[in-house]
Backbone as JSON, one array per atom type, in Angstrom:
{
  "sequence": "XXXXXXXXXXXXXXXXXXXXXXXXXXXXXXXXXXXXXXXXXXXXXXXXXXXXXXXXXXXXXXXXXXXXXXXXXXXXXXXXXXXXXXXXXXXXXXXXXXXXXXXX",
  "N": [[0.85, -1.17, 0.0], [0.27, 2.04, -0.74], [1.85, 4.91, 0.2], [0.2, 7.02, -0.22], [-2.47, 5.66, -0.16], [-2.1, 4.58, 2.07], [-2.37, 7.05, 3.68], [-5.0, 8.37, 2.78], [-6.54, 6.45, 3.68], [-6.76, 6.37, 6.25], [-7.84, 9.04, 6.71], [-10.07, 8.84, 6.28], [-10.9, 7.11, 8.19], [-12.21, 4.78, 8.78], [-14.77, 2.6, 10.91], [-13.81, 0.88, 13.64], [-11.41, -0.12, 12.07], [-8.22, -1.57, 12.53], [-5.07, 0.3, 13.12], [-1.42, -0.35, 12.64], [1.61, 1.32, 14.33], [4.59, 3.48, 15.76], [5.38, 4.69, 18.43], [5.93, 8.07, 18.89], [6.45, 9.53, 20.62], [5.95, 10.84, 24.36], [4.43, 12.02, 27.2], [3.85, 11.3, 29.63], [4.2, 12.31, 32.42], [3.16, 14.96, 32.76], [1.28, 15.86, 31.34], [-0.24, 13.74, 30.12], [-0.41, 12.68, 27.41], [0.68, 12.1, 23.89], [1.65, 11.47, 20.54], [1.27, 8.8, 18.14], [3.24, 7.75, 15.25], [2.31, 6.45, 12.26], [2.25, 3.35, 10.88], [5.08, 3.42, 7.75], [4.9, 5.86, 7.52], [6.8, 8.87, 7.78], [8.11, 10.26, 11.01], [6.39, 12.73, 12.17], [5.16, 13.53, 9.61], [2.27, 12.51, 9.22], [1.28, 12.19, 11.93], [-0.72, 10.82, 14.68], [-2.65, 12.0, 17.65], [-2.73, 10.6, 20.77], [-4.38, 10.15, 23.58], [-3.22, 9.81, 27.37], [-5.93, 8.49, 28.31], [-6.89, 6.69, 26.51], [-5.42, 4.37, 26.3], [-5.2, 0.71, 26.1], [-5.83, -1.86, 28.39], [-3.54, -4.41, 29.82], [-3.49, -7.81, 29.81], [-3.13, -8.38, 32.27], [-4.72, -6.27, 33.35], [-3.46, -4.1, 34.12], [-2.68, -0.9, 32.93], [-0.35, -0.08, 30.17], [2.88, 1.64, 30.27], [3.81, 3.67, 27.87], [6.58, 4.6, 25.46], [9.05, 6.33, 23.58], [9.32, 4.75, 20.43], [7.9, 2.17, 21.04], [5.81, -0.32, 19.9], [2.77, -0.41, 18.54], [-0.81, -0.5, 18.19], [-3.8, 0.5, 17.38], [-7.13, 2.63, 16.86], [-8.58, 4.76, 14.45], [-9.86, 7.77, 15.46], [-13.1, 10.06, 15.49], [-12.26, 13.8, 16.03], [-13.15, 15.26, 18.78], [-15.46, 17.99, 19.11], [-14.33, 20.62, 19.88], [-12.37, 20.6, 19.17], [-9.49, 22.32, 17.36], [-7.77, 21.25, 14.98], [-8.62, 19.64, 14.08], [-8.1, 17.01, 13.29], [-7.86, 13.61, 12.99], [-7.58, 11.32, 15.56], [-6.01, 8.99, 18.33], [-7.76, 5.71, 19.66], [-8.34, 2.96, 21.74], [-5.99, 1.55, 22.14], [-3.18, -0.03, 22.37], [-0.45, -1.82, 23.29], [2.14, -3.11, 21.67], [4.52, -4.19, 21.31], [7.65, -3.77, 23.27], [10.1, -1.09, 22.99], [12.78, -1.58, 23.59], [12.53, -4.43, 23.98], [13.89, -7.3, 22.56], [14.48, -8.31, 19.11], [13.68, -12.0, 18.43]],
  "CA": [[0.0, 0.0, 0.0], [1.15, 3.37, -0.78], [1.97, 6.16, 1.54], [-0.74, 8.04, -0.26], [-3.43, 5.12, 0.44], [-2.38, 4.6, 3.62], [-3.01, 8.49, 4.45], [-6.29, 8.26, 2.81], [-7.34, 5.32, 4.42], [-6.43, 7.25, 7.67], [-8.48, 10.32, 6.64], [-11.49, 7.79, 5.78], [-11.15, 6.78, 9.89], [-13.28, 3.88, 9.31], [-15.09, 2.51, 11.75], [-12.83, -0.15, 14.04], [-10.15, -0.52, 11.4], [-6.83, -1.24, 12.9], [-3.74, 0.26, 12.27], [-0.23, 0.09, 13.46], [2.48, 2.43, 14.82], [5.18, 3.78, 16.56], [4.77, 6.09, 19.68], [6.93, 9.38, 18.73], [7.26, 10.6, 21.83], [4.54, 10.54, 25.13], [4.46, 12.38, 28.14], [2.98, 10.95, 31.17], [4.12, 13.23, 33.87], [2.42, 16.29, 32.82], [-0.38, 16.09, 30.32], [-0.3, 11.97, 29.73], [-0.28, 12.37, 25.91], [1.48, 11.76, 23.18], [1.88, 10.74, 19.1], [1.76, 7.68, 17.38], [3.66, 7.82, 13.63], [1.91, 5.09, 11.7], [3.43, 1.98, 10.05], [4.96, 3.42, 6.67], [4.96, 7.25, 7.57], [7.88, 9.37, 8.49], [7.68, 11.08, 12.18], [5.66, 14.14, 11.73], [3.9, 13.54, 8.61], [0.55, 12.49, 10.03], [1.53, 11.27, 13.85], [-1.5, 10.9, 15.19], [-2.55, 12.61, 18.6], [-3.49, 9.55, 21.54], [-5.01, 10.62, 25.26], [-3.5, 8.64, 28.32], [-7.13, 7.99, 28.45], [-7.18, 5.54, 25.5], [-4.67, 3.28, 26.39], [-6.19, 0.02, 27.03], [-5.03, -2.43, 29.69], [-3.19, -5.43, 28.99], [-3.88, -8.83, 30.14], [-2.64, -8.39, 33.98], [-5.4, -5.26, 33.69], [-2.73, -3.33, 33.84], [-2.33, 0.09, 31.42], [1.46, -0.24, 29.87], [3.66, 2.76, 29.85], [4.43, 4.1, 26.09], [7.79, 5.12, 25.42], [9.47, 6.52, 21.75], [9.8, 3.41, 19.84], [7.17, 1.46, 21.66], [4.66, -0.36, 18.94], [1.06, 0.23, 19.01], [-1.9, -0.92, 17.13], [-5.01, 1.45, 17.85], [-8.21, 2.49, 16.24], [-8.72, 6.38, 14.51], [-11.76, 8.22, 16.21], [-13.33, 11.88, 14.77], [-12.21, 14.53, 17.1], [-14.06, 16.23, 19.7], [-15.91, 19.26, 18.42], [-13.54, 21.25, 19.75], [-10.3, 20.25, 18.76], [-9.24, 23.01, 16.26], [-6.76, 20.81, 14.1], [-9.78, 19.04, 13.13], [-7.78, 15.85, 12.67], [-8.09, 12.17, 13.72], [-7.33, 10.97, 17.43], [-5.8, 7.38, 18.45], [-8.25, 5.17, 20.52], [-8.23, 1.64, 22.22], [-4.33, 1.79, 21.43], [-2.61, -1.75, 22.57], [0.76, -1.86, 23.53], [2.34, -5.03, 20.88], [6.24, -4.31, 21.49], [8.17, -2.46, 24.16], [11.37, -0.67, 22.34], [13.89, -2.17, 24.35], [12.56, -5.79, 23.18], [15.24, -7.17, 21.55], [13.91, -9.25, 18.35], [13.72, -13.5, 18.65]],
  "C": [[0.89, 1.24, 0.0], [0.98, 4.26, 0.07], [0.29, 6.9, 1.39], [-2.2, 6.78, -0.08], [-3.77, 4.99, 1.52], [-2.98, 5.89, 4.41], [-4.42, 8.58, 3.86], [-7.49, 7.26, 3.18], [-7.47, 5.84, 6.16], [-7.75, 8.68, 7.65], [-9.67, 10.03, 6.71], [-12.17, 7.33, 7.4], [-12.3, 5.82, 9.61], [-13.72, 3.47, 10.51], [-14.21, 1.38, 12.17], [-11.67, -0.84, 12.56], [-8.76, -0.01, 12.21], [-5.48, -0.71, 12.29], [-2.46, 0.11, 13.19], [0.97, 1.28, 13.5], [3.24, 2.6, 15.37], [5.21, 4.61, 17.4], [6.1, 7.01, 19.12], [7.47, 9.63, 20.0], [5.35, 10.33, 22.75], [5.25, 11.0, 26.31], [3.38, 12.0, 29.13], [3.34, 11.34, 32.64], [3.76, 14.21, 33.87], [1.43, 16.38, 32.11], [-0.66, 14.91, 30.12], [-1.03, 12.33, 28.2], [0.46, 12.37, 24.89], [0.98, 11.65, 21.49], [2.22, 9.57, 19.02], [2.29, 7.97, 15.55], [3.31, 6.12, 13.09], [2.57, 4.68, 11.04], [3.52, 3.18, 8.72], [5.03, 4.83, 6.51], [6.35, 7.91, 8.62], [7.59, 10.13, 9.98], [7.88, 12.43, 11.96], [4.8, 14.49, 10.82], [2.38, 13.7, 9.0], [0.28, 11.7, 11.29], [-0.2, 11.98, 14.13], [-1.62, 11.27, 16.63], [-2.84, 10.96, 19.68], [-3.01, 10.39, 23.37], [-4.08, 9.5, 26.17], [-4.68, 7.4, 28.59], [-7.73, 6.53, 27.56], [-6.32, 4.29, 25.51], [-5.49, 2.05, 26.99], [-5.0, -0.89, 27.77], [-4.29, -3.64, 29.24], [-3.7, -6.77, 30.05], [-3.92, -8.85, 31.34], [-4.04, -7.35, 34.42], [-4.8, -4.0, 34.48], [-2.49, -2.09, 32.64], [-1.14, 0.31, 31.52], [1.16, 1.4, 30.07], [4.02, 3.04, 28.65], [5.51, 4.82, 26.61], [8.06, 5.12, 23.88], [9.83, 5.11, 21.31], [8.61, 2.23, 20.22], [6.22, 0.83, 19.91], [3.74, -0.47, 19.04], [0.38, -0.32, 18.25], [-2.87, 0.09, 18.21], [-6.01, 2.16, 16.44], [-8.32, 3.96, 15.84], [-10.4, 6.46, 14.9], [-11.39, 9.55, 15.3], [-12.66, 12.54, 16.48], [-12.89, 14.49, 17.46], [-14.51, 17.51, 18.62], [-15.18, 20.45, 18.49], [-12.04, 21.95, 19.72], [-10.47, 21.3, 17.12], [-8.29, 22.54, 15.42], [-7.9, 19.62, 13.42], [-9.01, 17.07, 12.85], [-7.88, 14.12, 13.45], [-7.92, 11.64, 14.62], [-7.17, 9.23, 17.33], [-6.2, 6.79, 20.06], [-7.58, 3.87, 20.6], [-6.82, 1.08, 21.09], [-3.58, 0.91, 22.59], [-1.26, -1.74, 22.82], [1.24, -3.73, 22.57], [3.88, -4.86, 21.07], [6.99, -3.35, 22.37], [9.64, -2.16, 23.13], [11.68, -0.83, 22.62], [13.65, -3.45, 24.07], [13.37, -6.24, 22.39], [14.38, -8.52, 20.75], [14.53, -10.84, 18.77], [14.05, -13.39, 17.17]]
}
Protein backbone atom coordinates (compact mmCIF):
# COMPACT_ATOMS: atom_id res chain seq x y z
CA UNK A 1 0.00 0.00 0.00
CA UNK A 2 1.15 3.37 -0.78
CA UNK A 3 1.97 6.16 1.54
CA UNK A 4 -0.74 8.04 -0.26
CA UNK A 5 -3.43 5.12 0.44
CA UNK A 6 -2.38 4.60 3.62
CA UNK A 7 -3.01 8.49 4.45
CA UNK A 8 -6.29 8.26 2.81
CA UNK A 9 -7.34 5.32 4.42
CA UNK A 10 -6.43 7.25 7.67
CA UNK A 11 -8.48 10.32 6.64
CA UNK A 12 -11.49 7.79 5.78
CA UNK A 13 -11.15 6.78 9.89
CA UNK A 14 -13.28 3.88 9.31
CA UNK A 15 -15.09 2.51 11.75
CA UNK A 16 -12.83 -0.15 14.04
CA UNK A 17 -10.15 -0.52 11.40
CA UNK A 18 -6.83 -1.24 12.90
CA UNK A 19 -3.74 0.26 12.27
CA UNK A 20 -0.23 0.09 13.46
CA UNK A 21 2.48 2.43 14.82
CA UNK A 22 5.18 3.78 16.56
CA UNK A 23 4.77 6.09 19.68
CA UNK A 24 6.93 9.38 18.73
CA UNK A 25 7.26 10.60 21.83
CA UNK A 26 4.54 10.54 25.13
CA UNK A 27 4.46 12.38 28.14
CA UNK A 28 2.98 10.95 31.17
CA UNK A 29 4.12 13.23 33.87
CA UNK A 30 2.42 16.29 32.82
CA UNK A 31 -0.38 16.09 30.32
CA UNK A 32 -0.30 11.97 29.73
CA UNK A 33 -0.28 12.37 25.91
CA UNK A 34 1.48 11.76 23.18
CA UNK A 35 1.88 10.74 19.10
CA UNK A 36 1.76 7.68 17.38
CA UNK A 37 3.66 7.82 13.63
CA UNK A 38 1.91 5.09 11.70
CA UNK A 39 3.43 1.98 10.05
CA UNK A 40 4.96 3.42 6.67
CA UNK A 41 4.96 7.25 7.57
CA UNK A 42 7.88 9.37 8.49
CA UNK A 43 7.68 11.08 12.18
CA UNK A 44 5.66 14.14 11.73
CA UNK A 45 3.90 13.54 8.61
CA UNK A 46 0.55 12.49 10.03
CA UNK A 47 1.53 11.27 13.85
CA UNK A 48 -1.50 10.90 15.19
CA UNK A 49 -2.55 12.61 18.60
CA UNK A 50 -3.49 9.55 21.54
CA UNK A 51 -5.01 10.62 25.26
CA UNK A 52 -3.50 8.64 28.32
CA UNK A 53 -7.13 7.99 28.45
CA UNK A 54 -7.18 5.54 25.50
CA UNK A 55 -4.67 3.28 26.39
CA UNK A 56 -6.19 0.02 27.03
CA UNK A 57 -5.03 -2.43 29.69
CA UNK A 58 -3.19 -5.43 28.99
CA UNK A 59 -3.88 -8.83 30.14
CA UNK A 60 -2.64 -8.39 33.98
CA UNK A 61 -5.40 -5.26 33.69
CA UNK A 62 -2.73 -3.33 33.84
CA UNK A 63 -2.33 0.09 31.42
CA UNK A 64 1.46 -0.24 29.87
CA UNK A 65 3.66 2.76 29.85
CA UNK A 66 4.43 4.10 26.09
CA UNK A 67 7.79 5.12 25.42
CA UNK A 68 9.47 6.52 21.75
CA UNK A 69 9.80 3.41 19.84
CA UNK A 70 7.17 1.46 21.66
CA UNK A 71 4.66 -0.36 18.94
CA UNK A 72 1.06 0.23 19.01
CA UNK A 73 -1.90 -0.92 17.13
CA UNK A 74 -5.01 1.45 17.85
CA UNK A 75 -8.21 2.49 16.24
CA UNK A 76 -8.72 6.38 14.51
CA UNK A 77 -11.76 8.22 16.21
CA UNK A 78 -13.33 11.88 14.77
CA UNK A 79 -12.21 14.53 17.10
CA UNK A 80 -14.06 16.23 19.70
CA UNK A 81 -15.91 19.26 18.42
CA UNK A 82 -13.54 21.25 19.75
CA UNK A 83 -10.30 20.25 18.76
CA UNK A 84 -9.24 23.01 16.26
CA UNK A 85 -6.76 20.81 14.10
CA UNK A 86 -9.78 19.04 13.13
CA UNK A 87 -7.78 15.85 12.67
CA UNK A 88 -8.09 12.17 13.72
CA UNK A 89 -7.33 10.97 17.43
CA UNK A 90 -5.80 7.38 18.45
CA UNK A 91 -8.25 5.17 20.52
CA UNK A 92 -8.23 1.64 22.22
CA UNK A 93 -4.33 1.79 21.43
CA UNK A 94 -2.61 -1.75 22.57
CA UNK A 95 0.76 -1.86 23.53
CA UNK A 96 2.34 -5.03 20.88
CA UNK A 97 6.24 -4.31 21.49
CA UNK A 98 8.17 -2.46 24.16
CA UNK A 99 11.37 -0.67 22.34
CA UNK A 100 13.89 -2.17 24.35
CA UNK A 101 12.56 -5.79 23.18
CA UNK A 102 15.24 -7.17 21.55
CA UNK A 103 13.91 -9.25 18.35
CA UNK A 104 13.72 -13.50 18.65
Amino acid sequence: MSKEEKSKKQEEHQDDVTFYGEVAWFNRKKDNYGFITPEGQKVGDDDVFVHGSQIAEDSEGKTPQLDPGDMVTFILSDPPDDNKKKKPMARNVKLVKKADEKSE
